[in-house]
C-alpha positions in Angstrom: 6.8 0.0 -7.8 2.9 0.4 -6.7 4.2 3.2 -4.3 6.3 5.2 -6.9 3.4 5.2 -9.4 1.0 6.1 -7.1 3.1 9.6 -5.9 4.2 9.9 -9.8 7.6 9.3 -8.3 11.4 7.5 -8.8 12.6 5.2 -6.0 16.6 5.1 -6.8 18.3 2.3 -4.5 21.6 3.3 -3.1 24.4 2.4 -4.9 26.1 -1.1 -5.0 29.7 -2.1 -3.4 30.9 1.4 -1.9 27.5 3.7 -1.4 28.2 7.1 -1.1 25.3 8.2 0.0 24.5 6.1 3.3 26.7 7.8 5.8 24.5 10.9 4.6 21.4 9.4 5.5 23.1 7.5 8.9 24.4 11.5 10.2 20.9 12.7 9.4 19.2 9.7 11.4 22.2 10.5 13.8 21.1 14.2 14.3 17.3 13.8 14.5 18.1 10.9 17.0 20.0 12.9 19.4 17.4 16.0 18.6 14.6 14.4 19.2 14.7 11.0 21.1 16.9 12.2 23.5 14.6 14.3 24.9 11.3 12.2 24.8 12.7 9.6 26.3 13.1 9.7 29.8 9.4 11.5 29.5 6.1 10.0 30.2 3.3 10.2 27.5 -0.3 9.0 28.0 -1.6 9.6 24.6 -0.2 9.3 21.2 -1.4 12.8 20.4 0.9 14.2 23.1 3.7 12.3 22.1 2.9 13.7 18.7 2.7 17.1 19.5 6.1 16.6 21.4 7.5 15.3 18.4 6.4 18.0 16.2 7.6 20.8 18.0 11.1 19.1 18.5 11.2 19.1 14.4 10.1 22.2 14.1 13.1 23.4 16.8 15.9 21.1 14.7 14.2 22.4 11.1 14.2 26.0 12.0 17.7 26.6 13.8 20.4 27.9 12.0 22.8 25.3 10.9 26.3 25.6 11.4 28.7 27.5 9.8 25.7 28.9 7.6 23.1 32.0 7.8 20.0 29.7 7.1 17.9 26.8 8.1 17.0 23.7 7.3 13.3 25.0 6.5 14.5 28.2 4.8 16.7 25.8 2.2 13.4 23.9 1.8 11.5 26.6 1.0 13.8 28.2 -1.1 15.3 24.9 -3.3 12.7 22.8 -3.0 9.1 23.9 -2.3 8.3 24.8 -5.3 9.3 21.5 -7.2 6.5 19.3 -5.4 3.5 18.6 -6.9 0.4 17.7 -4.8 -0.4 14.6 -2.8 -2.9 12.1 -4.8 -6.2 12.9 -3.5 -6.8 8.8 -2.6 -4.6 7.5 0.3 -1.9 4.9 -0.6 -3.2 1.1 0.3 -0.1 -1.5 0.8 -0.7 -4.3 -1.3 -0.2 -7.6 -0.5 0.0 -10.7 -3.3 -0.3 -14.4 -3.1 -0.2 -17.0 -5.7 -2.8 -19.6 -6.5 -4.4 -21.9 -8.8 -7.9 -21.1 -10.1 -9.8 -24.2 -8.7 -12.4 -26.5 -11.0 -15.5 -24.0 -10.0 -13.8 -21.2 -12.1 -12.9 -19.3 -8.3 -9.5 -18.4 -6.7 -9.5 -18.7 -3.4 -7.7 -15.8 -1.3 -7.0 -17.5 2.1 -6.2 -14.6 4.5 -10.2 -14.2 4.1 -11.3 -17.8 3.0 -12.9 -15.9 0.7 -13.1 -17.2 -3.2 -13.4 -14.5 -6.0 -14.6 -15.3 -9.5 -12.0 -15.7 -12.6 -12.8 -16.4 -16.3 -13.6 -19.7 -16.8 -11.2 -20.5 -19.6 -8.4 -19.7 -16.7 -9.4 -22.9 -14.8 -6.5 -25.3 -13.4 -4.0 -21.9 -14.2 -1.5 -20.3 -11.5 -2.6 -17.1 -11.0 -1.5 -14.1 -8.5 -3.7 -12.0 -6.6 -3.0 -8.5 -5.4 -5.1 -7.6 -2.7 -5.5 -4.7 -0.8 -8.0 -3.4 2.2 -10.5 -2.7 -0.6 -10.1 -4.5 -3.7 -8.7 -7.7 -5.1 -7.1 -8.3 -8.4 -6.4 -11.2 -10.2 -3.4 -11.1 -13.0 -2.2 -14.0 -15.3 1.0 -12.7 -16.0 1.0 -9.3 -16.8 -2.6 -9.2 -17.6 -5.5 -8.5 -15.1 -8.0 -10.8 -15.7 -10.4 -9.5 -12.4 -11.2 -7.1 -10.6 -13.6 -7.7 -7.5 -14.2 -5.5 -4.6 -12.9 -7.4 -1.4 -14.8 -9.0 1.1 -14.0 -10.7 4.1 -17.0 -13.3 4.5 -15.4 -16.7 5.4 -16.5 -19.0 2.7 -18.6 -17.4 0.7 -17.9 -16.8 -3.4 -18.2 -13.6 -5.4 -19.0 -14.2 -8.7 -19.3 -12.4 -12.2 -21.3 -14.0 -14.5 -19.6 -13.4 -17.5 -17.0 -14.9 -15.6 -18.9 -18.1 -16.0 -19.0 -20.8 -19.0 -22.4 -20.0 -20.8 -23.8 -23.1 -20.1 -23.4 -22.9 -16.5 -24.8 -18.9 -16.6 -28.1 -19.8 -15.7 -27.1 -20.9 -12.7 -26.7 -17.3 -11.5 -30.4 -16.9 -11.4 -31.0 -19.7 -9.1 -32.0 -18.4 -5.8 -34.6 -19.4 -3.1 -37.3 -17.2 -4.3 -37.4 -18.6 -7.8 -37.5 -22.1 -6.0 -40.4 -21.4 -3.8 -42.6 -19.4 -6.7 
């Protein structure tokens, strides 16, 4: 779902009982595999980037030869079908996003355990099951459907990131205790 809205896209599964689409996509997996494969494998790389650049000009080989039976390519019915009905890529790279369930502990803080990180929730969510969706950069905590957080991630062990309106008033002040204000 996260991957269709970000590309402003549809995902349509294939269909159920009899697909008729899969032995389309299994002959197309079946042609690249025998176009391209087939010939980088018995070859030695030492870098990705030459493997790469193998790769590419093995596509660019199957995509511009003339398929059978026709008087055009694979790249000139691209060009001429379906070019023009992209629309350009989102300027932010797509982050996988991963999700785990938890319960908001008694300090008003759910903990997210791939980091041993805990991230602050509002307080009047204590004691509640809550998911978080986290991804390189961000973590956000929904109750339901509603997000009730939003925190940048970070991946100190045992440390807590904390909003203070998060916070029940009376324990607000608390947010202003540091060591300086202890030794002045």
């Amino acid at each position: 779902m996260h991957l269709s809205e970000h590309y402003s896209t549809t995902i349509l599964p294939a269909r159920a009982y009899r697909p008729k689409d899969k032995s389309l996509v299994e002959g197309a997996v079946k042609i690249l595999y025998t176009r391209v494969y087939a010939h980088i494998k018995t070859k030695h790389f030492f870098s990705l980037s030459t493997l790469n650049k193998e790769i590419w000009l093995l596509l660019e080989k199957h995509n511009t030869s003339i398929l059978t039976g026709k008087t055009f390519s694979r790249q000139d019915l691209f060009f001429e079908l379906e070019k023009h009905e992209l629309s350009p890529l989102p300027q932010e790279r797509f982050e996988l996003r991963r999700q785990a369930i938890v319960t908001v502990l008694n300090n008003g803080h759910a903990f997210l355990g791939e980091d041993k990180h805990y991230y602050s929730v509002p307080y009047l969510n204590i004691g509640k099951k809550v998911k978080l969706l986290y991804t390189e950069t961000s973590v956000e905590i929904y109750l339901g459907h509603n997000r009730i957080a939003f925190h940048q991630r970070i991946k100190s062990p045992y440390n807590y990131t904390t909003i203070k309106e998060h916070m029940a008033s009376s324990h607000q002040f608390m947010t202003d205790w540091n060591p300086q204000r202890f030794i002045s």
